[in-house]
N, C-alpha and C positions, 0 to 999 in steps of 0.2 A: 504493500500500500504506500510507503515511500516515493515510489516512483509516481505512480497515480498525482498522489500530495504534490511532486516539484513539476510534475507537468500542468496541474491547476494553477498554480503559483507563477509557473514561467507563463502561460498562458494569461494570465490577469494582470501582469508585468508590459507583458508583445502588447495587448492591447488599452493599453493607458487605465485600466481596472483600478491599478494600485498606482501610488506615485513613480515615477520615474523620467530619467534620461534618455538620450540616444543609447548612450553606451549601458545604461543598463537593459533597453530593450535588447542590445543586439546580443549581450549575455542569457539574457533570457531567452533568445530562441536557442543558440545552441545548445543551454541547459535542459531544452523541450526536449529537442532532437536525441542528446545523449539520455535523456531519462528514457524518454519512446523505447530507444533502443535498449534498455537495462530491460525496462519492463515486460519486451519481447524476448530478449536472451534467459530471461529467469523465467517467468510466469508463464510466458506462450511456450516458452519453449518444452519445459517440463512440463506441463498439464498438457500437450501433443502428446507426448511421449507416454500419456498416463504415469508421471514419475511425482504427479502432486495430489494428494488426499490418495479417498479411498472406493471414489466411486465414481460415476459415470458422469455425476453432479458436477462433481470439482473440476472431471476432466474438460466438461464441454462451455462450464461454467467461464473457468477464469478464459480457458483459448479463445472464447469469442468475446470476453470480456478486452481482454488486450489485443488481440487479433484485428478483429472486427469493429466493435462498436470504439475502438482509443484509436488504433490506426487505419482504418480503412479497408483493408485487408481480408481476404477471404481464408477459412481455416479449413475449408476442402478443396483446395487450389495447396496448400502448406502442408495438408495430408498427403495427399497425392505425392506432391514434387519431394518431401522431405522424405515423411513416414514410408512411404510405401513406392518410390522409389530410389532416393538416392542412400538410404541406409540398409537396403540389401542388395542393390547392385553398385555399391562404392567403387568410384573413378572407372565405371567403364565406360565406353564412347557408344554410342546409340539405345543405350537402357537406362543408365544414370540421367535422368532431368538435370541437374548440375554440370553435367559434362557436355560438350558438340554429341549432335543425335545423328548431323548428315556428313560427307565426306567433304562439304565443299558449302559456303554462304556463311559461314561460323566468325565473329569477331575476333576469335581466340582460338591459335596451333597449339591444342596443347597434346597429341598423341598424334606420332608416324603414320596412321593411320588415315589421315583428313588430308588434302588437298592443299599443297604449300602454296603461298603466292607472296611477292615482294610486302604487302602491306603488312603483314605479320612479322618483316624485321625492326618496325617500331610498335608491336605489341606492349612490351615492357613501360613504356611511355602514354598511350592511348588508353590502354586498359584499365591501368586505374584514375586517370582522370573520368571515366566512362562509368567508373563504379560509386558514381555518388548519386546518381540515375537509377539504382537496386530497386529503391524502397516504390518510386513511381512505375518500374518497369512490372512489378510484382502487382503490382494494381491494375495494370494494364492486362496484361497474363492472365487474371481472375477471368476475362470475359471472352479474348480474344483466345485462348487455349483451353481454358475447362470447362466453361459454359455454352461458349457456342461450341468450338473444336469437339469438346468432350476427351479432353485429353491432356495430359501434363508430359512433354518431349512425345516418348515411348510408353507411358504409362498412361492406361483407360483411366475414362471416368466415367463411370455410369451416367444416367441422364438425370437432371435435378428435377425433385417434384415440385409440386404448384409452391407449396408451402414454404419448402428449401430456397426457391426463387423468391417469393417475398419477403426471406429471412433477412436475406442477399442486399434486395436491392433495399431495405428500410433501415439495413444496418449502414448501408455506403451512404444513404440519404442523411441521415444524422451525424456521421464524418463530413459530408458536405457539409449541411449546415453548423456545425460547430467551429468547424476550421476557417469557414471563407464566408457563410451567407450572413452568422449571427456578427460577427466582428463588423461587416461592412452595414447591415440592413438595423440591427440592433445599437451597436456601440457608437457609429458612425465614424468609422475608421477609412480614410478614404483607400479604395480599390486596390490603385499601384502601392501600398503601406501593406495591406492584406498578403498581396499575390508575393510583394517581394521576401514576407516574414516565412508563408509559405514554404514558399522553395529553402529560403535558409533554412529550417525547420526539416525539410525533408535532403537536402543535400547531405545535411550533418547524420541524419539519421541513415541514408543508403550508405556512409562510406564506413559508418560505426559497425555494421551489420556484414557490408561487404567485406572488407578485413579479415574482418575477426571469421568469417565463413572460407576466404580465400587461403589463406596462409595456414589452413589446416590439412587441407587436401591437393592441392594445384602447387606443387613442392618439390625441388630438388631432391626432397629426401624420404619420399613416399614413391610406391610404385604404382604403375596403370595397369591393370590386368588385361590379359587380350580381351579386345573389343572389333569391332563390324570386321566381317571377312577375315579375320584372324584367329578364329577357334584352335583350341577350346576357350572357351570365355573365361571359366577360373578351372584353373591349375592348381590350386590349392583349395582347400578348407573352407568355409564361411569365415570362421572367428580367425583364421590365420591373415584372410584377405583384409578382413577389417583392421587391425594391427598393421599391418606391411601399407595399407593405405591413407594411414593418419601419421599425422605429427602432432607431438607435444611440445608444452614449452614452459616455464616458467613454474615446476611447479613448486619451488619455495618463495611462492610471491602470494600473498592472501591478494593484493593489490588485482594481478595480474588476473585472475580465477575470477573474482570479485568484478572486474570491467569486463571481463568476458564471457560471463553467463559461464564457467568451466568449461566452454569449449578450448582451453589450453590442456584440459584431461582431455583428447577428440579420441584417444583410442579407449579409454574406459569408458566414454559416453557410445562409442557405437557396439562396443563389447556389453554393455549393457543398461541401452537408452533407458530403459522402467527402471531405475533407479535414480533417485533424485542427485542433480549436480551437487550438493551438500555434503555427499556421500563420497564424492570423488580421491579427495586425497587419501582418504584411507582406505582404498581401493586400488588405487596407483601401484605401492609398492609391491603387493600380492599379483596384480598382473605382469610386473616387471619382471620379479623372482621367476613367476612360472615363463615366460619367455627364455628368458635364459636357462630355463632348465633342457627346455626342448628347441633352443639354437632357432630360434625365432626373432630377428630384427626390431626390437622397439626403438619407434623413433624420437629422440628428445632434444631439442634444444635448451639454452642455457633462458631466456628470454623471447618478447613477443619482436624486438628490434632484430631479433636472429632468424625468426621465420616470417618476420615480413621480408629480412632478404634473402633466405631463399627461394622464395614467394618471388620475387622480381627479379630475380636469377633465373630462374628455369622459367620464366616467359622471355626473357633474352636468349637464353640459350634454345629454348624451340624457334624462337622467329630467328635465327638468325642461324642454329646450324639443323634444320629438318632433317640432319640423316644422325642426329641422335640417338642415340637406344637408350631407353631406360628403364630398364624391368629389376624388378629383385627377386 
């Protein structure tokens, strides 16, 4: 509830509510932005996962609480893409939603596999400027892939009922109106103040999200499993692939865990998402031990500053030498 609290707070701040400055509004949108993003890395993220409470209540409760009716967001667009694709088919190329699905039209070379072309030698550069775009592209995706498409990449989506569709569109109507229609039509906040708080608000939020998602998986130091046209698809194990496909980082940082919803735990959270991130570090060292018992690669960095650059290493190094190999 925290976060909820600083995002009211920065929001009554953005909109001349409470007293303030220029400089205090513009702290207060990125304080919206970084709070949004806490409150999705914690609360959405584990009540998806069924990893918060003990029922069905809690699960569908808080996800479309922060999901939906805080950010916008659809939480059967986040099932799909997350749940029920990209955590059991981790880094592969046309079944992972996370990953390129075609061989060719992708922003990002990130497996041998796809289609090279000159403009992928400044991926390393483009791409994360491109990734502060997440949080509105993911909004976009709600409609343009799951709802009309019926589909998230490679991953079905059944078709919504009447009800599921008016759940939909009442929850994005009251995101509309809270973010843009009540500050302009209510507070009388002029338009161009709105749209420009907006975007800050959502910029800060896509690259908080982006990151912190990029630099777990898309990594010099995690492997891609064979994917399109290169069978067998995994070579290994379930729980071995999830391991060899994440990276860790930081984990004697409360700080680092703490900003990052414990996706710096990314191989205890995919080894086993129904546990809450809370649970993480004391879980850490019992998967590490059993790795090395059975000559299994756990990936770890020392910090998040070490796997953001690996993270923009190995987008330099796919855009610029394609005849990479990188499997472990």
């Amino acid at each position: 509830m925290v976060f909820i609290f600083l995002m009211v707070w920065s929001y009554a701040v953005m909109f001349q509510l409470l007293p303030s400055n220029t400089i205090g509004r513009l702290f207060a949108a990125v304080l919206f932005g970084v709070a949004q993003a806490l409150c999705l890395l914690h609360q959405m993220h584990d009540s998806s996962h069924t990893a918060m409470g003990y029922s069905p209540i809690w699960w569908f409760g808080f996800s479309r609480l922060t999901m939906e009716w805080i950010a916008g967001a659809s939480v059967i667009s986040w099932f799909h893409q997350h749940v029920l694709g990209h955590h059991i088919y981790t880094n592969i190329m046309g079944i992972d939603p996370d990953m390129p699905f075609t061989k060719e039209g992708d922003m990002r070379f990130l497996v041998k596999q796809q289609k090279w072309s000159q403009l992928y030698k400044y991926q390393h550069i483009y791409m994360p400027i491109l990734y502060g775009g997440l949080a509105l592209k993911f909004r976009l995706q709600d409609f343009s892939w799951t709802f009309f498409a019926e589909k998230n990449g490679a991953i079905h989506v059944n078709s919504l009922s009447k009800a599921e569709w008016a759940h939909v569109l009442f929850a994005k109507s009251f995101y509309i109106f809270y973010r843009i229609l009540a500050p302009i039509f209510i507070f009388g906040i002029p338009v161009s103040t709105v749209i420009f708080y907006y975007f800050l608000v959502e910029i800060v939020l896509g690259y908080w999200l982006a990151f912190n998602f990029q630099v777990s998986h898309i990594s010099s130091e995690v492997s891609f499993p064979c994917d399109v046209q290169n069978e067998p698809v995994l070579k290994k194990e379930w729980a071995v692939v999830q391991v060899l496909t994440s990276v860790d980082y930081g984990h004697d940082s409360f700080l680092q865990t703490f900003l990052s919803g414990a996706l710096n735990y990314q191989s205890v959270h995919h080894l086993f998402p129904g546990v809450s991130q809370y649970h993480y570090p004391a879980i850490a060292p019992i998967v590490k031990d059993v790795c090395k018992q059975y000559n299994v690669q756990f990936n770890e960095l020392p910090s998040f500053s070490d796997a953001l650059s690996a993270h923009l290493n190995y987008l330099y190094e796919m855009g610029n030498f394609p005849e990479h190999e990188h499997e472990k």
